[in-house]
C-alpha positions as CSV (number, residue, x, y, z in Angstrom):
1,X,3.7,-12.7,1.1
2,X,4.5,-16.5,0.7
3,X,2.5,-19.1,0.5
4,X,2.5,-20.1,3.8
5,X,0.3,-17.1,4.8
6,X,-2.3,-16.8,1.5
7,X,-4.9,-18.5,3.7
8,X,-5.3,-15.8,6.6
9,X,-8.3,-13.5,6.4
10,X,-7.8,-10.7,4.4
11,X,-8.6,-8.5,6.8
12,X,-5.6,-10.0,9.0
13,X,-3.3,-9.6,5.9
14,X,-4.5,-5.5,5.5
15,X,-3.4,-4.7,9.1
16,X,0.1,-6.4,8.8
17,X,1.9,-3.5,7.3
18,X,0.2,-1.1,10.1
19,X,2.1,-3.5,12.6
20,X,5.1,-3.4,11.2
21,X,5.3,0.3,10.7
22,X,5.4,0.6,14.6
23,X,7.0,-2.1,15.4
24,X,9.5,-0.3,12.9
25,X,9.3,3.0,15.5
26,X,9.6,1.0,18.9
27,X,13.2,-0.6,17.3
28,X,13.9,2.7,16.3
29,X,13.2,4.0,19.9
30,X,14.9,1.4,21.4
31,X,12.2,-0.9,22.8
32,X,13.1,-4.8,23.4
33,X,9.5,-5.5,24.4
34,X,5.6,-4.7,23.9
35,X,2.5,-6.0,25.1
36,X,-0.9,-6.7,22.8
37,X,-2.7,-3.7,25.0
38,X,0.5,-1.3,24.1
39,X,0.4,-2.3,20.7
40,X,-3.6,-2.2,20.7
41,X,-3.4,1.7,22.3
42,X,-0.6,2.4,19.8
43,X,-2.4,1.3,16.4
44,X,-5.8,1.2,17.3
45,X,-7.1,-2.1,17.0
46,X,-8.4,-4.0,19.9
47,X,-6.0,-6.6,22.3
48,X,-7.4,-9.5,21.3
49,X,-7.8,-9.1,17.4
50,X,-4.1,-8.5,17.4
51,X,-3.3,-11.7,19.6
52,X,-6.1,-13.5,16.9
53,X,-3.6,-12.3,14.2
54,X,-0.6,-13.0,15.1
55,X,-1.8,-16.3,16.1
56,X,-2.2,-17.0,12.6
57,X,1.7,-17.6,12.4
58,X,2.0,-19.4,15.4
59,X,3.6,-18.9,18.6
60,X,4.9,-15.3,18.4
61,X,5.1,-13.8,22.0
62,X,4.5,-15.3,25.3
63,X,1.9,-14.7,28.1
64,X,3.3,-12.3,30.7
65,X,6.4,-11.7,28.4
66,X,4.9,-10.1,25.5
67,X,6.3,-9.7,22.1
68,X,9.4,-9.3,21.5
69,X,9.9,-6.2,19.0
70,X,13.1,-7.0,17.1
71,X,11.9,-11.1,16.2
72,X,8.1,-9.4,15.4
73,X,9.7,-6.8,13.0
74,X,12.0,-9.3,11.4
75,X,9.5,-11.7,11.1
76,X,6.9,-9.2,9.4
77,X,9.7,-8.3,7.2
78,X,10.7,-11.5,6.1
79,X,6.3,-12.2,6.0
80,X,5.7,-8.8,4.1
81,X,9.0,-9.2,1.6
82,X,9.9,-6.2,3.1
83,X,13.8,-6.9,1.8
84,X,12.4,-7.4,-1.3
85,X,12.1,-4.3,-4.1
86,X,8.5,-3.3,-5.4
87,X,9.1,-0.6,-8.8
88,X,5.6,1.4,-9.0
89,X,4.3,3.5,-11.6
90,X,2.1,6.2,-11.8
91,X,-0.4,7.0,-14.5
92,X,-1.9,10.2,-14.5
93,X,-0.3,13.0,-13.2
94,X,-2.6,15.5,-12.4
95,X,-3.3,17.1,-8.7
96,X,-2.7,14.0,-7.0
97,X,-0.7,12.3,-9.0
98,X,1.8,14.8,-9.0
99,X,1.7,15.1,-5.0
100,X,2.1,10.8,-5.1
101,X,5.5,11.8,-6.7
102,X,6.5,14.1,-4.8
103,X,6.1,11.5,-1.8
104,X,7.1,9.0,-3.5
105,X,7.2,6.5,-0.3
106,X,9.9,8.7,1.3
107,X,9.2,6.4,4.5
108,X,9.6,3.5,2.5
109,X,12.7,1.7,1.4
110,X,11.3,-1.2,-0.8
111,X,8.6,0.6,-2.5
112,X,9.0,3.3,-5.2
113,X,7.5,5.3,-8.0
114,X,9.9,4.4,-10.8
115,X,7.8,5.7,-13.5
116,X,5.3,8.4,-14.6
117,X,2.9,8.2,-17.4
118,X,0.2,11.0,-18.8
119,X,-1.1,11.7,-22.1
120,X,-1.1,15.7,-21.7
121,X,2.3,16.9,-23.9
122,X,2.6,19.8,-21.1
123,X,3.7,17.6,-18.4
124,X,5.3,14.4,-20.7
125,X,9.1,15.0,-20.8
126,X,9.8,16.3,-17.5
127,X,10.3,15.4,-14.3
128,X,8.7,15.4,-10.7
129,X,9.9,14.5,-7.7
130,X,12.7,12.9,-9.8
131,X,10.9,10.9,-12.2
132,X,10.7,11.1,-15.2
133,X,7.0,11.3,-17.1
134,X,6.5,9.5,-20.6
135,X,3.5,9.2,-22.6
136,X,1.1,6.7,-21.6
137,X,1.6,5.2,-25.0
138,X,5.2,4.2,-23.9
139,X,3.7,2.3,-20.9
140,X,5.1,-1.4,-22.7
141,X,8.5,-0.1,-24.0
142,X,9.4,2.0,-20.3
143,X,8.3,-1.0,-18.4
144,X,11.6,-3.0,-19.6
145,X,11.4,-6.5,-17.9
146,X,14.1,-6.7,-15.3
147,X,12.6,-3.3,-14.3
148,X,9.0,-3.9,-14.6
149,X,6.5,-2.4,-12.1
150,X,4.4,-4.9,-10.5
151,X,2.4,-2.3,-9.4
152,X,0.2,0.8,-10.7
153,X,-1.4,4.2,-9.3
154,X,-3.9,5.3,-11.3
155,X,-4.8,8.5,-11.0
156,X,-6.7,9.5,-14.1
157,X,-9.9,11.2,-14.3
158,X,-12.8,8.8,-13.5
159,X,-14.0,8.8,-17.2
160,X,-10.7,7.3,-18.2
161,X,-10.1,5.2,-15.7
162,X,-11.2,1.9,-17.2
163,X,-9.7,2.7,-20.8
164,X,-6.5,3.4,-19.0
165,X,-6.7,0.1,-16.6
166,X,-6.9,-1.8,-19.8
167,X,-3.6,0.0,-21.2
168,X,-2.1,-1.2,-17.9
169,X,-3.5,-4.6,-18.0
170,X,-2.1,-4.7,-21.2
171,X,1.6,-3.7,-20.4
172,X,1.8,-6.9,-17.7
173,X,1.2,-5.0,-14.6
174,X,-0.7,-7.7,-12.2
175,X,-1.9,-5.1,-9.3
176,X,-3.7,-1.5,-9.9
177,X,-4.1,1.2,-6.9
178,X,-7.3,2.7,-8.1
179,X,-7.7,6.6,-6.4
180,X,-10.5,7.1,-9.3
181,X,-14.4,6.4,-8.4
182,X,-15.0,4.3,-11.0
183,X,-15.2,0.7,-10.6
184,X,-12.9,-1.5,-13.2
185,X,-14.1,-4.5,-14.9
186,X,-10.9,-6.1,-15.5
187,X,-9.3,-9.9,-15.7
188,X,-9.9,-11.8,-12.3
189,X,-5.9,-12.5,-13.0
190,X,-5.6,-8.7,-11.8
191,X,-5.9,-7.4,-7.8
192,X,-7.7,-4.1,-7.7
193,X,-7.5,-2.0,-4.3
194,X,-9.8,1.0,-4.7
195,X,-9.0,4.1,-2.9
196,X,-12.0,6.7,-2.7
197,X,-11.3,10.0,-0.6
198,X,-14.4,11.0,-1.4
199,X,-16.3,7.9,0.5
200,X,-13.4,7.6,3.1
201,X,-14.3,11.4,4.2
202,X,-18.0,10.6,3.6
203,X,-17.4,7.7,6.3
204,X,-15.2,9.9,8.3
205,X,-18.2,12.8,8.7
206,X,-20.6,10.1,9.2
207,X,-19.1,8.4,11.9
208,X,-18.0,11.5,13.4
209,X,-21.8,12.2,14.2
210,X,-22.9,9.0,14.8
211,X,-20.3,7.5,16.8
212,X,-18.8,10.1,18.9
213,X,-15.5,9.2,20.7
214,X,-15.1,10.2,24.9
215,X,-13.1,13.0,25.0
């Protein structure tokens, strides 16, 4: 995202790629045209936060007319650096690491795993999903710098986690998807997005009883 947009809420700047991937079906589908109530039935999030978002980069749509679909997506492209390439790597390829690989953003054509580090010699040397793992000591030396991820999934057990965040840290990597529990203490230089399942389904149960939906 350029600097134009750092200043919108964060919360604004987490539901732009959930725009853009419908925005990405409707083109798909055909449509010229959508409304803020279509696009608030389609992704969930009311009318009037989306018109509050969007008005954060000015006049996008017009009343009566709506938005229209192809300027939206190629303005969220251009916004999300959607034409630009982002190399990934993974470290720790256990359960989930190894089902992140097979994945692999298959939806995605700007983002991918390019890498796969573990320190477990059954699993360093081959392959999944088409790429290749290395040992996590190689995490520098495989990260050459034309080709270096800007981002890592870290996927270690929890009681690694921070040693293993450091060893990224280290290698130059600016931007960690933590799926572990634990919570890093890292550089303020370095963006951390945390990724529980375990809370995520706690606040999925919870809300389930507590807020029931109408049928």
């Amino acid at each position: 995202m350029n600097t134009d947009q750092q200043k919108i809420p964060q919360a604004t700047a987490k539901r732009l790629p959930l725009y853009y991937r419908f925005l990405e079906n409707l083109h798909a589908s055909g449509k010229t045209r959508v409304s803020s109530t279509e696009l608030s039935e389609a992704v969930k999030v009311d009318s009037a936060t989306i018109r509050r978002d969007f008005s954060y980069f000015g006049a996008l749509g017009k009343k009566g007319y709506g938005y229209n679909v192809s300027y939206l997506l190629s303005f969220f492209r251009k916004t999300l650096d959607q034409d630009e390439r982002t190399n990934v790597c993974l470290v720790g390829v256990g359960n989930l690491g190894t089902a992140l690989l097979r994945y692999n953003f298959s939806r995605s054509d700007n983002t991918r795993i390019v890498s796969a580090f573990d320190v477990n010699e059954n699993v360093v040397g081959k392959e999944v999903g088409g790429v290749e793992i290395f040992h996590l000591d190689q995490l520098t030396e495989k990260a050459p710098e034309d080709e270096q991820p800007s981002v890592a999934i870290l996927t270690v057990p929890a009681e690694f986690a921070q040693s293993t965040a450091e060893k990224i840290v280290d290698a130059g990597i600016k931007g960690i998807l933590n799926f572990t529990p634990a919570r890093l203490s890292l550089p303020p230089y370095i963006r951390v997005h945390h990724i529980d399942l375990s809370i995520e389904l706690q606040t999925l149960v919870y809300f389930l009883r507590n807020y029931p939906l109408d049928s």
